[in-house]
C-alpha positions as CSV (number, residue, x, y, z in Angstrom):
1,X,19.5,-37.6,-48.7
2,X,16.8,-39.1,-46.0
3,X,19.6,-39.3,-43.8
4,X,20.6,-35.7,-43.9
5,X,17.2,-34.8,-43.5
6,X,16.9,-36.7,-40.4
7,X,20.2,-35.0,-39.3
8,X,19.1,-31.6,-40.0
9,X,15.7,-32.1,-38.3
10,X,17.4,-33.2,-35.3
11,X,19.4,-30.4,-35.3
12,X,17.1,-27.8,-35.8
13,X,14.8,-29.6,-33.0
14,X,18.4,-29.0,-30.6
15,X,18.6,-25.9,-31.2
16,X,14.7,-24.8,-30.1
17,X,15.6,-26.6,-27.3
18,X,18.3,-24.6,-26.5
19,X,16.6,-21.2,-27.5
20,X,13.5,-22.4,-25.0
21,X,16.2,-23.3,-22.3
22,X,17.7,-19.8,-22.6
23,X,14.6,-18.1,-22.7
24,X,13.4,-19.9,-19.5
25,X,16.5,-19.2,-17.5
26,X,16.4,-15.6,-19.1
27,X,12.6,-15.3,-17.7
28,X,13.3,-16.7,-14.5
29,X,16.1,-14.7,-13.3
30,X,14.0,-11.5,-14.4
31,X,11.0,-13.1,-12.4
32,X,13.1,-14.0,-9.5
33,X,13.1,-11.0,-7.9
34,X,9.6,-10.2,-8.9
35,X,8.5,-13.3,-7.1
36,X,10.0,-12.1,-3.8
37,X,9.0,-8.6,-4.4
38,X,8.2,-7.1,-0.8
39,X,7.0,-3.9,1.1
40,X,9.8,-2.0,2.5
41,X,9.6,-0.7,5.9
42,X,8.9,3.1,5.6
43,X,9.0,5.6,8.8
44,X,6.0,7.3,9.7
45,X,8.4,10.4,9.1
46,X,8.4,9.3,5.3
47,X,5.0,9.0,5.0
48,X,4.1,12.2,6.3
49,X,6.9,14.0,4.2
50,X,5.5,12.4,0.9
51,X,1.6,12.4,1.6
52,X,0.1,15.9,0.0
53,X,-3.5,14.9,2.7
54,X,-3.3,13.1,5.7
55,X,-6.6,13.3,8.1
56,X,-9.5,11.4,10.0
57,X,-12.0,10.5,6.8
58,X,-15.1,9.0,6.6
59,X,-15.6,6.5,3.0
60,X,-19.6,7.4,2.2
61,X,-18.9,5.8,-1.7
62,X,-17.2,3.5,-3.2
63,X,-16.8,3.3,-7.4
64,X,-17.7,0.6,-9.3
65,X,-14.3,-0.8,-10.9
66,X,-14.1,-0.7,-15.0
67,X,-12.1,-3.5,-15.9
68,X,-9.1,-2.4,-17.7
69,X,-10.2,1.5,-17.8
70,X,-10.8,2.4,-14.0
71,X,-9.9,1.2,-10.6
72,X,-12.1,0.8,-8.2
73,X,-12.1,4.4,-5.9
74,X,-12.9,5.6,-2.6
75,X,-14.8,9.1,-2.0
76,X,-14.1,10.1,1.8
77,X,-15.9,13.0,4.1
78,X,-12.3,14.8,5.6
79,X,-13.4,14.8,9.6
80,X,-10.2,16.1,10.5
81,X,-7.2,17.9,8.2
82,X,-3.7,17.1,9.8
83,X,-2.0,17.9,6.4
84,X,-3.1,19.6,3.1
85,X,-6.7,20.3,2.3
86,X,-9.1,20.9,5.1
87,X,-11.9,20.2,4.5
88,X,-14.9,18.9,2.0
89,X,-13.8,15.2,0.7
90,X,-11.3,13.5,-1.0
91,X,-11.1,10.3,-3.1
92,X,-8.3,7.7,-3.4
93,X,-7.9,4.0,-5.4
94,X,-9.3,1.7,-3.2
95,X,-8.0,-1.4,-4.6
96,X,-4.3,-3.1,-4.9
97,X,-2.1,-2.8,-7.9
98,X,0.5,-5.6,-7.2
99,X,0.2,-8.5,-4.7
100,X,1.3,-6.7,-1.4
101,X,-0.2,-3.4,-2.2
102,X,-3.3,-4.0,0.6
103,X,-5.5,-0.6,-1.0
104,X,-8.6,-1.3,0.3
105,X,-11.5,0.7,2.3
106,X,-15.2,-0.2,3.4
107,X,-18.0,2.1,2.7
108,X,-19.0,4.3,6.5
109,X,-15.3,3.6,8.0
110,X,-13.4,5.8,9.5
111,X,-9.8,5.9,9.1
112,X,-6.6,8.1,9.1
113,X,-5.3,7.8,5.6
114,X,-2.5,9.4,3.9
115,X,-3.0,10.2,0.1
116,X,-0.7,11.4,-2.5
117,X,-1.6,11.8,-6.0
118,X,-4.8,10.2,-5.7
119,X,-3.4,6.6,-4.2
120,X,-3.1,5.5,-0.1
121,X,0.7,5.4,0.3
122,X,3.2,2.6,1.2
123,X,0.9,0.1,-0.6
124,X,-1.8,0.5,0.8
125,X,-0.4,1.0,4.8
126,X,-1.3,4.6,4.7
127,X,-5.1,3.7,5.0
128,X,-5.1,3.1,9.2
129,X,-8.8,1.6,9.9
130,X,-10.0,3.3,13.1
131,X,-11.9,0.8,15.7
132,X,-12.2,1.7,19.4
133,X,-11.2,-0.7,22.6
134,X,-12.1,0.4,25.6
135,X,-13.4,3.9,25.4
136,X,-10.6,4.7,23.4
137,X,-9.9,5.3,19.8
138,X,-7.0,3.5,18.0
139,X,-5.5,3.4,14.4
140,X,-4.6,0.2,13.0
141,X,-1.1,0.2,11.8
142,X,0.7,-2.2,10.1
143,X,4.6,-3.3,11.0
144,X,5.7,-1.9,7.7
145,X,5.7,1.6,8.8
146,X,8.0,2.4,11.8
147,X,6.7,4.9,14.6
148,X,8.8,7.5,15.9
149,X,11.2,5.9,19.0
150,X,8.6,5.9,22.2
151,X,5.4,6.1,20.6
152,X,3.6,4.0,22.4
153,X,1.5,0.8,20.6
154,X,-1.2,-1.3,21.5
155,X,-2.8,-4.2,20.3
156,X,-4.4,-4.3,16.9
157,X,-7.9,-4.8,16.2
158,X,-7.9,-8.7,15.5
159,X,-5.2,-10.4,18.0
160,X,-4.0,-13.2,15.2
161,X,-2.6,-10.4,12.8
162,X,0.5,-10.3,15.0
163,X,2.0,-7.6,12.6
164,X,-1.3,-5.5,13.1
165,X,-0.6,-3.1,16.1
166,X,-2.8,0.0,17.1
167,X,-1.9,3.5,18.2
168,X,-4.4,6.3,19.6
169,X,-5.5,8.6,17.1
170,X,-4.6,11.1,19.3
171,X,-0.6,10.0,19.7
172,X,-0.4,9.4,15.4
173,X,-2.0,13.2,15.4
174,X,0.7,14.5,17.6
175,X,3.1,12.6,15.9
176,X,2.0,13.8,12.5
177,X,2.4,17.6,13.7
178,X,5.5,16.9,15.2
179,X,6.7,15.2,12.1
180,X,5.3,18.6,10.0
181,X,6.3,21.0,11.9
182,X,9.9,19.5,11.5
183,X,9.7,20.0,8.3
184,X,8.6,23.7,6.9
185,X,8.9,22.9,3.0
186,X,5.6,20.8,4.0
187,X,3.4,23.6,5.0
């Protein structure tokens, strides 16, 4: 009898090991993907199309994050209305909800953004920080959102983000008309 009890331990002991073999090949094809989980490249045409508000803001607040209840917000001044509401202020999640969504914003900048239902779409990329190089104001724009063909691009505002470029605020505004007026279902 000891020796069937040896036996059956054995086998019992064979078989977890197969059930937590399974279960880790199981969880790492499912996490596979996750692990290389990536922003897509998105037109600026997209982005426009989706967005309900896309404008010149100023962030004068930021929340205070509730662990587990509330994320942490951003409450903007709308300087200038290129789509949706035009004026007064509007607020947006200011913080990423997976690890390439880059949500961010920093109380007093100014910045293009482009909100829909309360977020900064493409992860994050529809938040454009606005710094100015020589007299002129740019829009920092990340390579993850493709321009229109000939829109011309400069340098970003840090020189070792390579796939940080900038645009005038003025081109992005004509390219945002452009990109609304195409499209009449948006007005």
């Amino acid at each position: 009898m000891g020796g069937q009890g040896v036996g059956l331990r054995l086998k019992r002991s064979s078989v977890r090991t197969a059930l937590a073999v399974a279960a880790g090949l199981a969880f790492s094809a499912l996490a596979g993907p996750l692990a290389l989980a990536k922003v897509r490249i998105a037109t600026l045409a997209e982005l426009v199309q989706s967005a309900e508000f896309i404008g010149v803001v100023r962030v004068d607040r930021i929340s205070t994050p509730i662990p587990f209840l509330r994320q942490r917000r951003a409450t903007a001044t709308v300087l200038q209305s290129w789509k949706g509401q035009s004026s007064g202020r509007v607020t947006f999640v200011a913080a990423p909800t997976w690890i390439c969504d880059i949500s961010d914003a920093k109380k007093g900048e100014l910045a293009v953004v482009f909100i829909r239902a309360g977020s900064l779409e493409h992860a994050g990329r529809g938040r454009m920080p606005i710094f100015t190089r020589e007299g002129r104001r740019l829009a920092a724009i990340w390579d993850d959102v493709r321009l229109p063909q000939g829109t011309s691009i400069k340098a970003g505002p840090e020189p070792e983000y390579s796939f940080i470029h900038g645009i005038t605020v003025s081109d992005l505004q004509e390219a945002v008309a452009e990109l609304t007026s195409e499209a009449p279902d948006q007005r």
